[in-house]
C-alpha positions in Angstrom: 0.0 0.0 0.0 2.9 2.7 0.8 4.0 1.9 -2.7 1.2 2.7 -4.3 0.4 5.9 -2.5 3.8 6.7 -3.3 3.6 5.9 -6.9 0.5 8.1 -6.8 1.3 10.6 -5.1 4.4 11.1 -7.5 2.7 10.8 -10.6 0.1 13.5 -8.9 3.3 15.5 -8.4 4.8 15.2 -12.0 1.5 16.6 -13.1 1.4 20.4 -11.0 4.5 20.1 -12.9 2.8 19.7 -16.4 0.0 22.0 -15.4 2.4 24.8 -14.2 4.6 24.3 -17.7 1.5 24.9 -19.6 0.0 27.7 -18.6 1.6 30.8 -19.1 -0.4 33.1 -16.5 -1.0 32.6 -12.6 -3.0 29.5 -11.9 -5.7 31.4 -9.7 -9.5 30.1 -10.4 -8.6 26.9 -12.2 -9.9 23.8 -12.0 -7.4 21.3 -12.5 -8.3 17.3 -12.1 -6.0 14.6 -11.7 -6.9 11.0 -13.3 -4.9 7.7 -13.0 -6.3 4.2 -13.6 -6.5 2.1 -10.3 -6.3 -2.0 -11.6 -7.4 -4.2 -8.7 -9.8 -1.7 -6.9 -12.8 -3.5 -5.3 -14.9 -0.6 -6.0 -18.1 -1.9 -4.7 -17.0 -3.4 -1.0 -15.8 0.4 -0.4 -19.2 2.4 -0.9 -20.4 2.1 2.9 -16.9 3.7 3.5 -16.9 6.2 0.8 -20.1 7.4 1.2 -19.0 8.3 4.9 -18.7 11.8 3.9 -20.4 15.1 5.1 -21.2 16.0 1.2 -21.4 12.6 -1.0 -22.7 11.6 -4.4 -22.9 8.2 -6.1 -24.7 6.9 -9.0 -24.4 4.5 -11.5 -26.1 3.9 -14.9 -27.4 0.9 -16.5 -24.5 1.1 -19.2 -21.9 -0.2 -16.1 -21.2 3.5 -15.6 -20.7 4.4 -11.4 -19.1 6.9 -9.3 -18.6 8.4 -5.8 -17.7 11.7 -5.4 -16.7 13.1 -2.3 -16.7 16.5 -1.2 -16.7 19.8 -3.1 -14.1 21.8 -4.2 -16.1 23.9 -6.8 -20.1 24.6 -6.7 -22.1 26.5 -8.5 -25.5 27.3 -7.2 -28.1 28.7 -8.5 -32.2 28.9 -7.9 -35.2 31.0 -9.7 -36.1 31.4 -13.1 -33.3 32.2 -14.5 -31.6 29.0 -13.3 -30.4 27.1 -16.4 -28.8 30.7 -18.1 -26.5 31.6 -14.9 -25.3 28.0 -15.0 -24.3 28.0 -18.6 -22.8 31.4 -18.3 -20.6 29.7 -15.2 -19.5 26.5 -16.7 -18.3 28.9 -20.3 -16.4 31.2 -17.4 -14.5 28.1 -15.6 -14.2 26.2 -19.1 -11.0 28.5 -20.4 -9.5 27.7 -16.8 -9.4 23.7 -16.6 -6.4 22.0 -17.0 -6.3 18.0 -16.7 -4.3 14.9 -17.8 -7.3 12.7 -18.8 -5.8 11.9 -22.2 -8.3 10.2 -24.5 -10.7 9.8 -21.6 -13.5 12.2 -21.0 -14.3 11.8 -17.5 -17.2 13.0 -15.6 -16.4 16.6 -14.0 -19.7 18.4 -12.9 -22.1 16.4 -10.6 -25.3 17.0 -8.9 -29.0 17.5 -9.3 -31.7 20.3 -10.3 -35.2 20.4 -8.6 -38.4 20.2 -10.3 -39.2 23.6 -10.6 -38.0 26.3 -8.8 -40.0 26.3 -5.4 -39.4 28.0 -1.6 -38.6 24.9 0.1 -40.3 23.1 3.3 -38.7 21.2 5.7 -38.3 18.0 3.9 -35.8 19.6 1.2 -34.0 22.3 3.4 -30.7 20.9 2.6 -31.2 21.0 -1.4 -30.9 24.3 -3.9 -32.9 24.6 -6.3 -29.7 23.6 -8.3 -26.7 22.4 -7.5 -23.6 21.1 -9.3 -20.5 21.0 -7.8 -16.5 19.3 -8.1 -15.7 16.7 -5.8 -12.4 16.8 -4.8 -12.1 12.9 -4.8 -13.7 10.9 -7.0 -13.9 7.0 -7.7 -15.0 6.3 -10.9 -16.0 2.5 -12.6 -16.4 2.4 -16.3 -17.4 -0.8 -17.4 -14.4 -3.1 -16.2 -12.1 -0.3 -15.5 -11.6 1.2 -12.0 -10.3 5.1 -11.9 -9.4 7.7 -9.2 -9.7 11.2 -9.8 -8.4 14.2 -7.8 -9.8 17.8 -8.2 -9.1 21.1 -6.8 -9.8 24.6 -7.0 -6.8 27.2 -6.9 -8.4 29.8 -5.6 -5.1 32.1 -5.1 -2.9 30.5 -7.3 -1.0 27.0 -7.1 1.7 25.5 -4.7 2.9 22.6 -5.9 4.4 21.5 -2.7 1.7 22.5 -0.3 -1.0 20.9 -2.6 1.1 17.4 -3.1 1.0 17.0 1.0 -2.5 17.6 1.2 -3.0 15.1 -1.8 -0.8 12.6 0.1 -2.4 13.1 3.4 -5.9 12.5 1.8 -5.3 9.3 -0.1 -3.5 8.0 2.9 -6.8 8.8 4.7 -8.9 7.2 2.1 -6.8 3.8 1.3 -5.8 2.7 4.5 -9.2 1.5 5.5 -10.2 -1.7 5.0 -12.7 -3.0 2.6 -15.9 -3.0 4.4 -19.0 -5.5 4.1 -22.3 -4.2 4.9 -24.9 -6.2 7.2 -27.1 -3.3 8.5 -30.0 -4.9 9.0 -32.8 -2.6 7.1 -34.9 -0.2 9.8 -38.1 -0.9 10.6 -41.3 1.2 9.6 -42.5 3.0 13.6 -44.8 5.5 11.9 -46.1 6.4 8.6 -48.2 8.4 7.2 -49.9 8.7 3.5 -51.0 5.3 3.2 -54.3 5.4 5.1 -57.7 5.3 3.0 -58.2 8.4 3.9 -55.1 9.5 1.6 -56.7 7.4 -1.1 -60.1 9.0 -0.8 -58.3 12.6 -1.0 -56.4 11.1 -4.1 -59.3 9.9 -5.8 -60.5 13.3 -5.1 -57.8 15.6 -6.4 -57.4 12.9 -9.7 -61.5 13.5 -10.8 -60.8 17.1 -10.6 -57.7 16.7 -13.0 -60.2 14.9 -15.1 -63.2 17.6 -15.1 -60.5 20.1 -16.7 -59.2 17.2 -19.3 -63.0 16.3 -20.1 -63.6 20.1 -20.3 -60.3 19.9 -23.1 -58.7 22.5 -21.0 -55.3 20.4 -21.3 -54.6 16.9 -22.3 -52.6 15.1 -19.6 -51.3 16.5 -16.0 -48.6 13.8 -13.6 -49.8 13.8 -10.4 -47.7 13.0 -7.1 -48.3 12.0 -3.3 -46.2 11.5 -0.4 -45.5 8.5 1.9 -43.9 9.2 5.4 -42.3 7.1 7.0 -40.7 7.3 10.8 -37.9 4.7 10.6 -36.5 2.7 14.1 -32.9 4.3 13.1 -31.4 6.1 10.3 -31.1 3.9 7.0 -27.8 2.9 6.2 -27.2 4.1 2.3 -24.3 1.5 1.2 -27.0 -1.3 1.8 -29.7 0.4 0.4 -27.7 1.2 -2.9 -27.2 -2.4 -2.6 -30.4 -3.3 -2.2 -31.8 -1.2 -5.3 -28.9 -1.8 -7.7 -29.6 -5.8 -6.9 -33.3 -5.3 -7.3 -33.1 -3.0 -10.8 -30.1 -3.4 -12.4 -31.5 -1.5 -15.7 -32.4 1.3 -13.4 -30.3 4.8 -12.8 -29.2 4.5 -9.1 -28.2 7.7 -7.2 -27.6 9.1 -3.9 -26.9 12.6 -2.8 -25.8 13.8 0.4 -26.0 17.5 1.3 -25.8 18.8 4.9 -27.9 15.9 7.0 -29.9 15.2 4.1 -29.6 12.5 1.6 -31.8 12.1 -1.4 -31.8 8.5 -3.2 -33.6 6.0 -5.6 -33.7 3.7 -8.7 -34.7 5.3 -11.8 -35.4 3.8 -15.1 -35.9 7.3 -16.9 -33.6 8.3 -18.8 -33.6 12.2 -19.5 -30.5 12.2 -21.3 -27.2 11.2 -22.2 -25.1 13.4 -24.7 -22.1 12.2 -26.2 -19.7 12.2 -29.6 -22.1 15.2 -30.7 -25.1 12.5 -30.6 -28.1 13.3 -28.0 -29.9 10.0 -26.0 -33.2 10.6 -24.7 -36.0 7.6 -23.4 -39.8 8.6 -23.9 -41.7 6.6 -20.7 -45.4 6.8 -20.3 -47.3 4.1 -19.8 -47.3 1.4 -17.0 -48.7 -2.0 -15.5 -47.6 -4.5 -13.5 -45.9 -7.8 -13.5 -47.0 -11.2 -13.9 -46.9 -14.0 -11.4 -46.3 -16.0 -13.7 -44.4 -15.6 -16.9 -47.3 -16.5 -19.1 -49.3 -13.4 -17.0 -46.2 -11.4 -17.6 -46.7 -11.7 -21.7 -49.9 -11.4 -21.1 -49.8 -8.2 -19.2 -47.2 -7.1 -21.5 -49.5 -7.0 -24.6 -52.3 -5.6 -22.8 -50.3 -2.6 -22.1 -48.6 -2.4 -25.4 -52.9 -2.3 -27.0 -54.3 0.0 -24.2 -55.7 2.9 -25.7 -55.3 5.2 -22.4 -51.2 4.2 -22.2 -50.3 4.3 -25.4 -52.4 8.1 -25.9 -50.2 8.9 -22.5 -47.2 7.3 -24.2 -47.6 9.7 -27.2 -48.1 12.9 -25.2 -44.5 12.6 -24.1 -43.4 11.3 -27.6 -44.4 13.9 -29.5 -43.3 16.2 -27.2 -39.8 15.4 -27.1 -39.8 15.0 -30.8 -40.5 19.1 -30.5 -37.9 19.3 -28.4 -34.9 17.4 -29.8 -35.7 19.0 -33.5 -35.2 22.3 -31.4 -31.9 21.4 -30.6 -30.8 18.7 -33.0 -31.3 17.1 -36.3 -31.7 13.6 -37.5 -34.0 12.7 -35.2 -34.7 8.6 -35.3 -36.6 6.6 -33.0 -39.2 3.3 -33.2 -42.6 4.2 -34.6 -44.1 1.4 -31.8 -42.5 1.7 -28.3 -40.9 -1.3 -26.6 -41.3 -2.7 -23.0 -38.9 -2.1 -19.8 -39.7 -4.2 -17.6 -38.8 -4.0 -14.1 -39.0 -6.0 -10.8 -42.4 -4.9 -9.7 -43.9 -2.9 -13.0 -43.3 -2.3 -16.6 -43.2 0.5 -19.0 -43.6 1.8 -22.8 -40.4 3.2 -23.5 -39.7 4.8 -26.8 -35.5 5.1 -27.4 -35.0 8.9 -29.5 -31.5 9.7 -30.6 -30.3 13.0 -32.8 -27.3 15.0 -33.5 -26.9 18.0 -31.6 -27.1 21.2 -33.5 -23.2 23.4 -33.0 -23.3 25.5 -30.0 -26.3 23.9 -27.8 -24.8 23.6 -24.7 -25.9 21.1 -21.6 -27.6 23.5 -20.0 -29.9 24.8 -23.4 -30.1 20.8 -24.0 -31.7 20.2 -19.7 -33.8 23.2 -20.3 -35.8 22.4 -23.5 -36.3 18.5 -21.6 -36.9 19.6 -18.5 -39.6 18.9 -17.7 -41.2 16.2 -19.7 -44.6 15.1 -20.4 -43.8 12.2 -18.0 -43.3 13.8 -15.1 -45.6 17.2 -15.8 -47.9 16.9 -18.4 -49.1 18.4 -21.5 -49.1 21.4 -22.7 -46.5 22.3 -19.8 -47.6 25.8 -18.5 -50.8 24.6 -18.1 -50.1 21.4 -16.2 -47.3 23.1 -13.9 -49.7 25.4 -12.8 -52.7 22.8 -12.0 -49.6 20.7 -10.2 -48.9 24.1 -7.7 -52.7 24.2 -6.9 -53.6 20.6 -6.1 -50.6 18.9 -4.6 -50.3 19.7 -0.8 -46.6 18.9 -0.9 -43.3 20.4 -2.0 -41.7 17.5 -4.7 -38.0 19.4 -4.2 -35.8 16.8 -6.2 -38.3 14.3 -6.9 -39.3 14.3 -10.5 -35.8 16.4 -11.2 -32.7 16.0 -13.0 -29.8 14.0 -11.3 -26.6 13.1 -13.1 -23.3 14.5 -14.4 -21.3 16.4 -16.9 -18.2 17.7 -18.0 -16.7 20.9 -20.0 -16.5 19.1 -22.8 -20.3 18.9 -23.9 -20.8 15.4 -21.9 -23.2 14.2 -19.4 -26.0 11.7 -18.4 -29.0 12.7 -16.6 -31.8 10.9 -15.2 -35.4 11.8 -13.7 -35.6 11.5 -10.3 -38.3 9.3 -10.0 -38.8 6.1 -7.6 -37.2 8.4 -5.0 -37.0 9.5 -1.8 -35.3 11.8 0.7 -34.5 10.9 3.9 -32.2 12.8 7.4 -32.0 11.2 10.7 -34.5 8.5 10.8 -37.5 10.4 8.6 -38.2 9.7 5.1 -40.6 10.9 2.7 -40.9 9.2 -0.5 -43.0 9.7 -3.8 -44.5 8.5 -6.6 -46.9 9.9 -9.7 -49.2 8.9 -12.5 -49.8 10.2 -15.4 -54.0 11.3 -15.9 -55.0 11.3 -19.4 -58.8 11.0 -20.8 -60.1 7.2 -20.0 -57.8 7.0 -16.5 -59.9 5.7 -13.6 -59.0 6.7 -10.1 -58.6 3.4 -8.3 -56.3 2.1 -11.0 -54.0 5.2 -10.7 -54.0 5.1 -6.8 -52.6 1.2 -7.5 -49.6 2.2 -9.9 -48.8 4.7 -7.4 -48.4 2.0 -5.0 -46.7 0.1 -7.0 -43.9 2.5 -8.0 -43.5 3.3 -4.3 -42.4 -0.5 -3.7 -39.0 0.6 -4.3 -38.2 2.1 -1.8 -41.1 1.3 1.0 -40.0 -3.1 0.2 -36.4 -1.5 1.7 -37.5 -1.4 5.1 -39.5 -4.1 7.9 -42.9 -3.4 8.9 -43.3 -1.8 11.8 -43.7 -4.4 15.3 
């Protein structure tokens, strides 16, 4: 072990070298990030010990992507209605001032999540911005079968090479002497909830047929409602085993959690919002649900019926035809299935539509989130209309729930999920939340029942209550 900290820790020192030989001005406001392959690092046994951290973020992608960043060394905050523009005007300031050695990698820089919609925020999402992306100074990074550490820092008043190398040294030190950890938390048990009585479903049903009178009345053609489960837990869950638990339970899901302050904000996902690469833009149309089968004869079976439904597959084509608006805003060569596909997951399954294009030149991230953002999945159609009939009938704040989540770099790269199947959880609370999407044709009982099922998530986590 000394000889690999000391291997790293010189080739971290040869590389202040490069960076100071290259630029020909004084280092101050740079980001610079430090990558070096790590062969042989169990990446996985070392979450629980990772995540440790006052300010953590992991999350992994169905594509064998993962990482864990670990505290921040850059941020950049903003909330309002002008969110998405001060960003963008931010990451073009701090782009001319990067210098790295990733090579022919192009590693995630930029990490961190955007709520909903801009919003005053109650108790349950004190510790969250509106929007948040920051640097972590350490991060751990698997890509496919390859394991990477990564080491970022801010020079705020210019760089010293000796200073900084200590503090490098001292840090990895810190971080690789520990032993590989196993986790065997046993999962909390339920003491309290609340939001699961039928006196919640009654005020469901309620708020769901007045969605329905202004559909009927073709004042807007689909609105995504949510609700809230809380939960009083017997101690405070322990993440490692709960991203465990979820990556085991829906491996073709996004899993993510974010730690800020005494808050930590976690789920499985399987929506994809996007993922932008080589110039090329990914995006997943999802609307449209049922469960699974008992059986796998039920399971085709359910399978078709939910691939015929009128009501899903008009719901399907709300959010299709949206995002086809979208992506010829900011792209070209749009392609996609004319019939969606089935993603099927442990407890429910979904039409899913796959939409690729090339970007058009100078559309940054940022432009890209805020023509996506948000979609017909999660909102509704037309947008304005369905935001504003989501303020007036949910009681509750959805903060990050239904948000973006993910990560990008400087060089036009990132992957973003919506923060769906989620919850957010400090001390031994937890509220979690789940939505449906009411079109013409939906009935009330059977949306209640899809919301319980895409709560099973994260509710199957924990024990029932003694």
């Amino acid at each position: 072990m000394k000889d690999f900290i000391s291997e790293l820790t010189n080739s971290f020192s040869q590389f202040l070298t490069d960076v100071t030989a290259r630029s020909k001005e004084n280092l101050s406001g740079c980001i610079i990030s430090f990558s070096k392959e790590i062969p042989g690092f169990d990446f996985d046994s070392r979450i629980n010990q990772l995540l440790k951290s006052g300010n953590s973020f992991y999350f992994s992608s169905p594509d064998q992507l993962s990482l864990i960043g670990l505290d921040k060394v850059f941020s950049i905050v903003e909330s309002g209605q002008g969110r998405f523009a001060a960003i963008d005007k931010k990451i073009k300031d701090i782009s001319s001032r990067f210098f790295n050695n990733w090579s022919e990698n192009k590693f995630p820089l930029f990490v961190g999540a955007m709520k909903f919609t801009v919003e005053h925020s109650d108790d349950v999402w004190k510790d969250f911005k509106d929007s948040e992306w920051f640097v972590p100074e350490i991060v751990f990074l698997k890509d496919k079968k390859k394991n990477y550490f990564l080491y970022n820092h801010f020079t705020e008043q210019g760089l010293s090479k000796t200073r900084l190398t200590e503090k490098f040294k001292n840090k990895i030190e810190n971080i690789f002497k520990n032993s590989s950890e196993k986790n065997s938390t046993p999962s909390p048990r339920i003491i309290n909830s609340s939001g699961l009585l039928p006196k919640d479903k009654k005020k469901w049903k309620r708020i769901i047929n007045q969605v329905l009178e202004h559909i009927y009345g073709n004042e807007i053609k689909k609105v995504v409602l949510a609700r809230k489960v809380e939960l009083i837990l017997s101690e405070e869950i322990n993440i490692s085993s709960t991203i465990n638990s979820l990556s085991k339970d829906y491996p073709n899901c996004y899993i993510f959690a974010f730690r800020n302050g005494k808050s930590t904000f976690f789920g499985a996902t399987p929506e994809l919002l996007t993922k932008i690469s080589g110039g090329q833009i990914e995006v997943d149309a999802i609307a449209g649900s049922i469960e699974r089968g008992e059986s796998e004869a039920e399971d085709i079976q359910l399978e078709k019926k939910l691939s015929l439904n009128k009501k899903d597959l008009e719901e399907h084509r709300y959010v299709l035809d949206q995002l086809k608006i979208s992506l010829k805003n900011i792209g070209e060569d749009l392609t996609f299935n004319e019939t969606p596909s089935v993603k099927k997951l442990k407890n429910i399954q979904h039409l899913v539509t796959k939409m690729t294009a090339k970007i058009n030149n100078g559309i940054s991230i940022m432009s890209i989130l805020k023509e996506l953002h948000p979609t017909p999945a999660v909102c509704g159609f037309p947008k304005d209309t369905a935001l504003n009939l989501i303020k007036k009938l949910e009681s509750q704040r959805r903060g990050l729930y239904s948000g973006i989540i993910g990560w990008f770099n400087l060089y036009n790269e990132g992957e973003f999920a919506v923060a769906i199947r989620s919850a957010v959880t400090t001390a031994n609370k937890l509220a979690a939340y789940a939505g449906g999407g009411i079109v013409e044709g939906s009935e009330p009982d059977a949306e209640f029942e899809e919301t319980e099922i895409k709560l099973k998530p994260i509710l199957s986590l924990f024990n029932e209550k003694n």
